[in-house]
TORDRENTOR-683794 format. One record per residue (C-alpha): residue in three letters; x negated, y negated, z; residue number from 1; chain. Coordinates in nm, 2 decimals. Each point is the difference from the previous one (the first is absolute). Example, Ala and Ser with C-alpha at 12.3 -4.5 7.8 and 13.67 -1.06 7.14 Angstrom:
BEGIN
 rest     px     py     pz  nr kette
  ALA  -1.23   0.45   0.78   1     A
  SER  -0.14  -0.34  -0.07   2     A
END
This chain:
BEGIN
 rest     px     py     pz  nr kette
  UNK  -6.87  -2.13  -0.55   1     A
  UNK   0.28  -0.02  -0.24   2     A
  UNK  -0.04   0.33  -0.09   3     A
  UNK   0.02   0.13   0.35   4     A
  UNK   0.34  -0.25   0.04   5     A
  UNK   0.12   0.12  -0.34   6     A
  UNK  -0.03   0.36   0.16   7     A
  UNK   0.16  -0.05   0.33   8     A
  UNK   0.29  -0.23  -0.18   9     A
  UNK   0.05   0.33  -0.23  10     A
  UNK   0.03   0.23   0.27  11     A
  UNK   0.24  -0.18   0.22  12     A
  UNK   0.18  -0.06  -0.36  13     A
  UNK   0.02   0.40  -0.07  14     A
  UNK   0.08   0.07   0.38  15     A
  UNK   0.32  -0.24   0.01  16     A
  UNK   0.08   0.13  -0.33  17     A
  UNK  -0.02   0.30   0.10  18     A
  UNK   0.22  -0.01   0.33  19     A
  UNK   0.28  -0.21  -0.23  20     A
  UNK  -0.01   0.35  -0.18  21     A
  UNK   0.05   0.22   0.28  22     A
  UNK   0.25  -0.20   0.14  23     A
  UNK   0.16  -0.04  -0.35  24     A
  UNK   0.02   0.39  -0.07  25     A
  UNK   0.08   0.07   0.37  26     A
  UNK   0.34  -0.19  -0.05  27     A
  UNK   0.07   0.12  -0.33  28     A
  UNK  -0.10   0.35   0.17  29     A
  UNK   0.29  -0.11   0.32  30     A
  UNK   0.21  -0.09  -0.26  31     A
  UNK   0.04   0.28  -0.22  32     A
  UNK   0.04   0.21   0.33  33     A
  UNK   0.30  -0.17   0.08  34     A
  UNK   0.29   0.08  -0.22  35     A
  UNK   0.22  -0.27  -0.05  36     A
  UNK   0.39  -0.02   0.02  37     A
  UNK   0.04   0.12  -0.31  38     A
  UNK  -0.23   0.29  -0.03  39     A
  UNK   0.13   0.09   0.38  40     A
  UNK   0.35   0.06  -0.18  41     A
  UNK  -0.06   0.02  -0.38  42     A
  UNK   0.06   0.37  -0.02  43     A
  UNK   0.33  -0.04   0.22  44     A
  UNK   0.14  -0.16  -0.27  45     A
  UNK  -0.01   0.30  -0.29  46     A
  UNK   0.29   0.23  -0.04  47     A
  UNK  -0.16   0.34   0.09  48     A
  UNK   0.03   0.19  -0.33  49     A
  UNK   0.20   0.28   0.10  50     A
  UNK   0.26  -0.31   0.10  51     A
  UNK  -0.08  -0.21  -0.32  52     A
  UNK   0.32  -0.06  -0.23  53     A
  UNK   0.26   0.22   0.22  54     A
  UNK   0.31  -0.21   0.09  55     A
  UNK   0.20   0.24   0.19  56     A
  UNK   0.34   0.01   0.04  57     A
  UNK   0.00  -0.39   0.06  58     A
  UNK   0.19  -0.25  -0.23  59     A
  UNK  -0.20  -0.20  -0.19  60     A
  UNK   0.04  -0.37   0.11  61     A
  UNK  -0.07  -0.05  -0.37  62     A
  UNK   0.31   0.08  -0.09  63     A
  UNK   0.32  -0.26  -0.04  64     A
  UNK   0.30   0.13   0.18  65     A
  UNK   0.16  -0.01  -0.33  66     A
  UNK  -0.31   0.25  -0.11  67     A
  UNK  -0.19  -0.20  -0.23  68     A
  UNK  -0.36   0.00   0.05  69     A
  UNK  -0.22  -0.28   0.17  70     A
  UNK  -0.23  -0.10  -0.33  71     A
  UNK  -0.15  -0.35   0.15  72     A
  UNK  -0.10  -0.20   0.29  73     A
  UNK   0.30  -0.26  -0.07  74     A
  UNK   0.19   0.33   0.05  75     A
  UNK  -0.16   0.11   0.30  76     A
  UNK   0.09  -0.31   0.16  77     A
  UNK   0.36   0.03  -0.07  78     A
  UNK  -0.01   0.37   0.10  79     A
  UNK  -0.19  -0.12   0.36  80     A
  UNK   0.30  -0.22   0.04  81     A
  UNK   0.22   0.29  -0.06  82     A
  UNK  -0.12   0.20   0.24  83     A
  UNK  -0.06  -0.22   0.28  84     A
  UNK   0.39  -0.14  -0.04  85     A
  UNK   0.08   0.40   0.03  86     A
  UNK  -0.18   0.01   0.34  87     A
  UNK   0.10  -0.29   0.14  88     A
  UNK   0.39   0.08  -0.13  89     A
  UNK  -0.06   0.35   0.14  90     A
  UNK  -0.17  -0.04   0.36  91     A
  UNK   0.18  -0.39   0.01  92     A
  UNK  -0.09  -0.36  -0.07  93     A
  UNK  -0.28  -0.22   0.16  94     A
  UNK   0.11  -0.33   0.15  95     A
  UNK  -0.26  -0.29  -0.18  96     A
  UNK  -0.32   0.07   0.16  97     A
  UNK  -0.14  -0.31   0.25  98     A
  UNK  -0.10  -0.30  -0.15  99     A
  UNK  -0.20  -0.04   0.23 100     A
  UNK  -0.13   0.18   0.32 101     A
  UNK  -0.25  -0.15   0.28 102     A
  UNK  -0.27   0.19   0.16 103     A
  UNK   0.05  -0.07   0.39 104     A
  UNK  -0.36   0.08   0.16 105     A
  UNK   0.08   0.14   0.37 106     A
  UNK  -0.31   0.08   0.10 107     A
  UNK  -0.39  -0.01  -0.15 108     A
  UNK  -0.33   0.26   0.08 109     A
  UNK  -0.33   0.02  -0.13 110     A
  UNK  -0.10   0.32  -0.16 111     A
  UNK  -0.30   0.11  -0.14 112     A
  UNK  -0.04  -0.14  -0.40 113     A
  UNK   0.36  -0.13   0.06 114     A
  UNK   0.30  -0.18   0.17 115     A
  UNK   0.26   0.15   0.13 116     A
  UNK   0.34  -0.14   0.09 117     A
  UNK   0.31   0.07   0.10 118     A
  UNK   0.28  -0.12  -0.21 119     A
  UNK   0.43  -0.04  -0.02 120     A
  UNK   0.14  -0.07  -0.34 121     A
  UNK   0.33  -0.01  -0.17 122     A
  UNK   0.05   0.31  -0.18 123     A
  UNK   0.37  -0.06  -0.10 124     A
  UNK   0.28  -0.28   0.11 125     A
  UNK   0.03   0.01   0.36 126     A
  UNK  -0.27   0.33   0.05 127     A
  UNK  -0.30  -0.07   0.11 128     A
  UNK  -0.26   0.26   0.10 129     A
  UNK  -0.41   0.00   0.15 130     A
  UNK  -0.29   0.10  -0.17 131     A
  UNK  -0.33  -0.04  -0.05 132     A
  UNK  -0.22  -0.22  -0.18 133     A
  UNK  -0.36   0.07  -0.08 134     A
  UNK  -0.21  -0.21  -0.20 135     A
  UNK  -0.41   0.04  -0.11 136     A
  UNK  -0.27  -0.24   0.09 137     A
  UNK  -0.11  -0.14  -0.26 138     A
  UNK   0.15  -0.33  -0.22 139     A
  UNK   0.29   0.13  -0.17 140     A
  UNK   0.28   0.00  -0.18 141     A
  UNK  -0.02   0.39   0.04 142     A
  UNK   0.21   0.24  -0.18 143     A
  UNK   0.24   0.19   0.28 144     A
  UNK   0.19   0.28   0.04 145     A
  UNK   0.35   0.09   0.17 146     A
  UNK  -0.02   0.31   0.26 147     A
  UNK   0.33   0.11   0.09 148     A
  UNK   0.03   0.30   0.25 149     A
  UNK   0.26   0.09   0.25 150     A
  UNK  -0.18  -0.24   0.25 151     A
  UNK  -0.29  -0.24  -0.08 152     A
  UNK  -0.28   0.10   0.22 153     A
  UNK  -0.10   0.33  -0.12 154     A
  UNK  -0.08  -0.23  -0.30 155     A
  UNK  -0.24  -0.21   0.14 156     A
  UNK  -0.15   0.29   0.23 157     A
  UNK   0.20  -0.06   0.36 158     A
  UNK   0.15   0.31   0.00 159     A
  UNK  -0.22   0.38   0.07 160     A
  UNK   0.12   0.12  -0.38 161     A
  UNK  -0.35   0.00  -0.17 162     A
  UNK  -0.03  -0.04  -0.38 163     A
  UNK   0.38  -0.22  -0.01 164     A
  UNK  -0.18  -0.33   0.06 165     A
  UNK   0.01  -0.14  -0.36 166     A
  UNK   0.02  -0.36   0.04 167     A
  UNK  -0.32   0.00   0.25 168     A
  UNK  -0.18   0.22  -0.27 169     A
  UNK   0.08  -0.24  -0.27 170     A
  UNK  -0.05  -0.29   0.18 171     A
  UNK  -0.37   0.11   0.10 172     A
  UNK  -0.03   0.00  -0.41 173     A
  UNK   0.10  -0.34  -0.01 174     A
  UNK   0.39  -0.02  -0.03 175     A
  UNK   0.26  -0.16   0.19 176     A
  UNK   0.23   0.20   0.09 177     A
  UNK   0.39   0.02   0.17 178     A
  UNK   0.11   0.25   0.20 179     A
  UNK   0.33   0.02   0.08 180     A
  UNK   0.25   0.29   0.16 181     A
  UNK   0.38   0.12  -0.04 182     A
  UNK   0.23  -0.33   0.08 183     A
  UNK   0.15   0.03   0.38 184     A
  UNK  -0.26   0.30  -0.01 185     A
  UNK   0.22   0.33  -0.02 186     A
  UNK  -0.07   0.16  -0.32 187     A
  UNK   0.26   0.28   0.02 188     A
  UNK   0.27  -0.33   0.04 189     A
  UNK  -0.10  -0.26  -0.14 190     A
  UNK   0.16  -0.35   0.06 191     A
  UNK   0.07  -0.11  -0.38 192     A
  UNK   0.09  -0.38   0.12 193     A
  UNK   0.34   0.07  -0.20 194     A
  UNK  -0.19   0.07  -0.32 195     A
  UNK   0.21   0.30  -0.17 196     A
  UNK  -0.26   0.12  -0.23 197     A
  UNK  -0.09   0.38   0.11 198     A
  UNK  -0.32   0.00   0.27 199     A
  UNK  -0.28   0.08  -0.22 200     A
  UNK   0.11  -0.29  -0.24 201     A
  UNK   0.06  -0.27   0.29 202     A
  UNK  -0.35   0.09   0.12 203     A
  UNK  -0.14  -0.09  -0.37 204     A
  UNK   0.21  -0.32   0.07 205     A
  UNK  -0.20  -0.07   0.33 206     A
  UNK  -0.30   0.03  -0.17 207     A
  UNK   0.07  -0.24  -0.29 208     A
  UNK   0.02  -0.24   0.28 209     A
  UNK  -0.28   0.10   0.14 210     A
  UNK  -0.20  -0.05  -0.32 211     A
  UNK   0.16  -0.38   0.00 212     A
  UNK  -0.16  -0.02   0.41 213     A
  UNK  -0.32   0.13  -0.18 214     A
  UNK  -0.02  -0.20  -0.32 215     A
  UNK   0.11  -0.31   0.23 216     A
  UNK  -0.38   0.03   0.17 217     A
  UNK  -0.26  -0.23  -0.07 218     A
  UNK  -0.26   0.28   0.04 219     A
  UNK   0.21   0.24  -0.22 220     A
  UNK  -0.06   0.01  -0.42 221     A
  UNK   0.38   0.01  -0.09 222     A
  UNK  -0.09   0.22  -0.31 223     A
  UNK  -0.16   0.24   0.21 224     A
  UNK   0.22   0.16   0.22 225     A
  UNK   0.03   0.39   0.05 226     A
  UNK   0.23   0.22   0.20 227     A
  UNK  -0.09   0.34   0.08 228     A
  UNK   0.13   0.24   0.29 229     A
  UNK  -0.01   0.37   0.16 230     A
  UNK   0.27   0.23   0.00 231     A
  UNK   0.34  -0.20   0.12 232     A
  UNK  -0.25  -0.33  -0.06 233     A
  UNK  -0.09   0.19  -0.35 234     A
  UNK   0.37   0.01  -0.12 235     A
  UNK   0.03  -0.37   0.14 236     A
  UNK  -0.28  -0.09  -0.21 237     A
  UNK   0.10   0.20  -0.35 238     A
  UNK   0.37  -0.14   0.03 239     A
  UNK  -0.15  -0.40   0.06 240     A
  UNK  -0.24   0.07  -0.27 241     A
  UNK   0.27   0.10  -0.25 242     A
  UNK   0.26  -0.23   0.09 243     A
  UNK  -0.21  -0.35   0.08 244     A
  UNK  -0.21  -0.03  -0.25 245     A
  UNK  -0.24  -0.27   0.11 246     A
  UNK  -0.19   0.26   0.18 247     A
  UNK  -0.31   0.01  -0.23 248     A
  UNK  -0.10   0.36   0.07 249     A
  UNK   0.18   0.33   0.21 250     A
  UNK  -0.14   0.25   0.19 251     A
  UNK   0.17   0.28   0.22 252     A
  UNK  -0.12   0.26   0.20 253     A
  UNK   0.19   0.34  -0.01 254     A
  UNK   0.37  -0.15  -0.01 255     A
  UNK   0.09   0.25  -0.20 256     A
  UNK   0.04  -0.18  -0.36 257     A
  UNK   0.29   0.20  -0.10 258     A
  UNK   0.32   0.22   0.13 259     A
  UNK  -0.09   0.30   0.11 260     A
  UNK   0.24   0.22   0.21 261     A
  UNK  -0.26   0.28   0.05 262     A
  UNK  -0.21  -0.28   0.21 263     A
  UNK   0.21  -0.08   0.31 264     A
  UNK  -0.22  -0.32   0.05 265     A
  UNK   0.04  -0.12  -0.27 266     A
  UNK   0.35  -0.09   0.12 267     A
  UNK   0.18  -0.27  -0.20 268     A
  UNK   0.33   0.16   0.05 269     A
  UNK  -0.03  -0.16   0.35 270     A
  UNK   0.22  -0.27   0.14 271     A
  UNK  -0.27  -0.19   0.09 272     A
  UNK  -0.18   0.00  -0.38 273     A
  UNK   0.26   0.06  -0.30 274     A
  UNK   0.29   0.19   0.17 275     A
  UNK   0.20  -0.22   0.19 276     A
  UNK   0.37   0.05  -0.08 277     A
  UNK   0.20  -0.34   0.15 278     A
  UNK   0.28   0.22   0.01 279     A
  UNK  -0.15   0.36   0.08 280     A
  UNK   0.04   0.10   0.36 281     A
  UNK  -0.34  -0.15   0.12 282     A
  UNK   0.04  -0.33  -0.05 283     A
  UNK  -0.20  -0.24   0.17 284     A
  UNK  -0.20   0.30   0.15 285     A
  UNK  -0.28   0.22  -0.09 286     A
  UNK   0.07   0.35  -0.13 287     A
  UNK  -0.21   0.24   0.26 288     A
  UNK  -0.15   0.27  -0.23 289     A
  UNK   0.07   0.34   0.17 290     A
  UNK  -0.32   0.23   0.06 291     A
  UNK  -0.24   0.15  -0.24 292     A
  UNK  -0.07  -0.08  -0.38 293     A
  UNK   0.27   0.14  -0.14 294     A
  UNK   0.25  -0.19   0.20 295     A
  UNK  -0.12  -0.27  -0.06 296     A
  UNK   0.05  -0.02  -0.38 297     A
  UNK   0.38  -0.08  -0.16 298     A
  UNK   0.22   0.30   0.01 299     A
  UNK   0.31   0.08  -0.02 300     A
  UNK   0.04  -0.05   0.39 301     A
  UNK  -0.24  -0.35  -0.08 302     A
  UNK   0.13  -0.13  -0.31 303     A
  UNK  -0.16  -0.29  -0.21 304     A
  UNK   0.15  -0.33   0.10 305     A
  UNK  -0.02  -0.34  -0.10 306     A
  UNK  -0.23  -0.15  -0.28 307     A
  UNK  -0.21   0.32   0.03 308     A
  UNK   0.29   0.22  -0.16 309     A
  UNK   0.08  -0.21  -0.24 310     A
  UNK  -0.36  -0.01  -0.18 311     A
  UNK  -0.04   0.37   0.04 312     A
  UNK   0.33   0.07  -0.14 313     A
  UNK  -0.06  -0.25  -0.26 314     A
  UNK  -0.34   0.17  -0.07 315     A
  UNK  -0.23  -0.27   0.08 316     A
  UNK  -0.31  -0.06   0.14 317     A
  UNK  -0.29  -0.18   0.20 318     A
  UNK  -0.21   0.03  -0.31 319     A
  UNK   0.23  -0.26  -0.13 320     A
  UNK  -0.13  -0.23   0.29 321     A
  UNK  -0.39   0.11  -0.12 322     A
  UNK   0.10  -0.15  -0.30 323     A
  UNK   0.16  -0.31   0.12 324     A
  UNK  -0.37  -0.06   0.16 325     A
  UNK  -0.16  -0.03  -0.33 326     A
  UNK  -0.21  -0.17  -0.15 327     A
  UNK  -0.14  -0.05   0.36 328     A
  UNK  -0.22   0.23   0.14 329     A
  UNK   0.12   0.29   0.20 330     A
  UNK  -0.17   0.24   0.21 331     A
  UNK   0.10   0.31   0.20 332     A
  UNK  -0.14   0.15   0.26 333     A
  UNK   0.10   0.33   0.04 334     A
  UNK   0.03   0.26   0.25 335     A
  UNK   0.23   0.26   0.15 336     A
  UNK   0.24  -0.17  -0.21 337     A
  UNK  -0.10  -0.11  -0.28 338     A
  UNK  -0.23   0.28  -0.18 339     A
  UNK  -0.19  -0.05  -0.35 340     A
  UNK   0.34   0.16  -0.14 341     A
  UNK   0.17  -0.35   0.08 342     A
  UNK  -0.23  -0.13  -0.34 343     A
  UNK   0.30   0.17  -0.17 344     A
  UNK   0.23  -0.29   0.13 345     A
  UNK  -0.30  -0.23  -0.03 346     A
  UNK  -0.03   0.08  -0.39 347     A
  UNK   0.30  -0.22  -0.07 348     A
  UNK  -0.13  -0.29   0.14 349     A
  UNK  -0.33   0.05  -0.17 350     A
  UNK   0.21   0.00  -0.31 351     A
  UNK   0.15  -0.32   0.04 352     A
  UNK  -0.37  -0.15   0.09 353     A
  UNK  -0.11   0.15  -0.33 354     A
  UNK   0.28  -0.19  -0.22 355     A
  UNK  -0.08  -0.30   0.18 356     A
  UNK  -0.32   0.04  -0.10 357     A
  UNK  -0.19   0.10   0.31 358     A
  UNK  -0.16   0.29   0.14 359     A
  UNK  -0.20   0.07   0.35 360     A
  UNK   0.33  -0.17   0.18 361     A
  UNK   0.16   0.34   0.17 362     A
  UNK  -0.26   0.22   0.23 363     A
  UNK   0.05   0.22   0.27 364     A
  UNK  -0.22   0.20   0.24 365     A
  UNK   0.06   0.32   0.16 366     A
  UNK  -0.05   0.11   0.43 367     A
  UNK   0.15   0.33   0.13 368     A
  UNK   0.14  -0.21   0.34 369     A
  UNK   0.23  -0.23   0.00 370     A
  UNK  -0.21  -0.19   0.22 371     A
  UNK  -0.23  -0.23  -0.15 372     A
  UNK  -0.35   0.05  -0.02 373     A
  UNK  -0.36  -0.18   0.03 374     A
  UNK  -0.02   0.06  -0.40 375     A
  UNK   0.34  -0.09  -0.09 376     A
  UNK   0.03  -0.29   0.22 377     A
  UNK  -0.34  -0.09  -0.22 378     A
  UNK   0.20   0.06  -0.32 379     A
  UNK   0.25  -0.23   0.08 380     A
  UNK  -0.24  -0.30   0.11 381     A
  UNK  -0.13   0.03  -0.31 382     A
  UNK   0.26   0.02  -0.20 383     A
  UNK   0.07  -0.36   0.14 384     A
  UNK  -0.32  -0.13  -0.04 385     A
  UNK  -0.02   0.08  -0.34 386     A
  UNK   0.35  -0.11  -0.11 387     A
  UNK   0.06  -0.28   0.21 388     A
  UNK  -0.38  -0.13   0.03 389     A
  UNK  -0.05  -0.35  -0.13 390     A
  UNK   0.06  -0.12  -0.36 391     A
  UNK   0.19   0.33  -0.05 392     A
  UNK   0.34  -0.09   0.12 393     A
  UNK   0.18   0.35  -0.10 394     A
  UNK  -0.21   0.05  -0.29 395     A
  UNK  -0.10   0.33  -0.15 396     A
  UNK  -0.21   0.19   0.26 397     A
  UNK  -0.29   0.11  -0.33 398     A
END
């Protein structure tokens, strides 16, 4: 008898042994055919080799304006401060940023995996502006991100422009986000609430409020806010990241990341961006571009204006503002606009990263469109999810 019990009790033992096995190897099987973040973006974040080491004809933000060399990190720091005073001297001063800024909920909805609600916040004294608020089920604090676009519901997915609805994307992966449009909503004129800086720079200004709205939020992990945007949102979202630096990681999506008059899109010379001229002919107005690409670049019959001349003609750069985002991570995705010859810009940042000691901080990937796509918007989730995911707070994606 016991040896027929002993038998049974063995078999039973080996068959639940057996299914802990197969269900052991089955996840380890599910896991290792799920790439994580990292692995999803890893290879994004080497300089291709025929880019590797080439500077271009880009000054190196490693250089003093008095030509000495940056040697340390004690001198980066007081070469950041440099150059961030030129910018702000050149495209004009910020007034303080909001102590504080309240969230006003409007209106609330139930989504699927999330909440979504309609919100009006303070984006500078006297402006306020709508947005939207999305935030993950689940018990937080979450780390968020800032969407700005032209309006706020093509972010969230209200709007028929597929692949554009980044804050509903990253939100499904477990971020708050905040999306938020151009204040009094005409981006070709925008209403600067008697702020003087030049457009681009005021809209880097609205979002340094917006990250105080954000940070403000009980469901929000103040170390762990992101800001990322496409095309007009995508220069919105490289000029916040460089000038406000609480944003703890950067992401655009074919802004164009530097000046490039062969690309009428990438169009800083407008009115609306880096060209406004206070005493130009077109003040207080947008500047129509005429018809066809050509025309629509600075020429003689189109000159430069405004902040936009001035750091041409001075022979600087948006790779300075690449560099002003460092040691934070920073992530392009490219398209029409932004090819893989853009790593030449790109290098200089990933030079400063390298004498502040870190590497894997600077990636880009590469679409023919300048619409975004199912991969890319892919890339970019994970690009947040690995850098902003808990515990790592901004810290080295490896």
């Amino acid at each position: 008898m016991r040896e027929i019990i002993g038998a049974v009790s063995t078999r039973w033992q080996r068959r639940v042994l057996a299914l802990v096995a197969a269900l052991w190897c089955g996840t380890l099987i599910n896991a290792a055919a799920q790439p994580t973040a990292w692995q999803t973006i890893a290879p994004l974040f080497d300089v291709p080799v025929r880019f590797a080491g080439q500077l271009g004809p880009y000054r190196s933000p490693l250089i003093f304006d008095d030509g000495s060399p940056v040697r340390t990190p004690a001198d980066w720091a007081r070469r950041r401060r440099q150059l961030l005073a030129d910018w702000h001297r050149v495209m004009g001063p910020w007034p303080p940023v909001l102590a504080e800024t309240r969230l006003e909920i409007l209106d609330e909805s139930r989504r699927e995996g999330y909440t979504q609600r309609r919100v009006r916040l303070e984006v500078a004294r006297g402006q306020r502006t709508d947005g939207w608020l999305l935030v993950p089920d689940g018990r937080g604090p979450f780390p968020a991100v800032l969407v700005p676009f032209y309006e706020p519901e093509t972010s969230i997915g209200l709007t028929e422009r597929p692949q554009r609805d980044f804050a509903r994307q990253l939100t499904r992966r477990g971020f708050v986000t905040l999306s938020i449009g151009t204040p009094a909503g005409d981006a070709r004129s925008p209403d600067r609430a008697g702020v003087t800086a030049q457009p681009l720079s005021y809209y880097a200004y609205v979002a340094a409020n917006a990250w105080t709205a954000l940070a403000a939020r009980p469901e929000v992990d103040a170390t762990r806010i992101g800001v990322v945007g496409h095309s007009y949102g995508g220069k919105w979202a490289l000029f916040a990241g460089a000038l406000w630096d609480r944003f703890a990681a950067v992401a655009t999506s074919d802004p164009g990341i530097v000046f490039d008059e062969s690309r009428p899109n990438v169009n800083y010379w407008e009115p609306w961006y880096l060209g406004f001229d206070r005493l130009g002919p077109h003040e207080g107005s947008a500047l129509p571009s005429a018809a066809g690409p050509s025309a629509a670049t600075p020429s003689a019959a189109r000159p430069r204006a405004g902040a936009y001349k001035t750091l041409v003609e001075t022979g600087r750069d948006l790779h300075e503002l690449h560099a002003l985002i460092a040691p934070r991570p920073f992530f392009v995705s490219g398209g029409a606009e932004d090819p893989p010859e853009r790593w030449v810009a790109l290098n200089h940042a990933v030079a400063v990263n390298r004498l502040l000691g870190f590497t894997d901080r600077v990636g880009m990937s590469n679409r023919p469109t300048h619409d975004p796509t199912p991969e890319s918007n892919t890339q970019l989730v994970a690009f947040f999810e690995h850098v902003l995911a808990a515990g790592r707070g901004g810290a080295s994606p490896r």
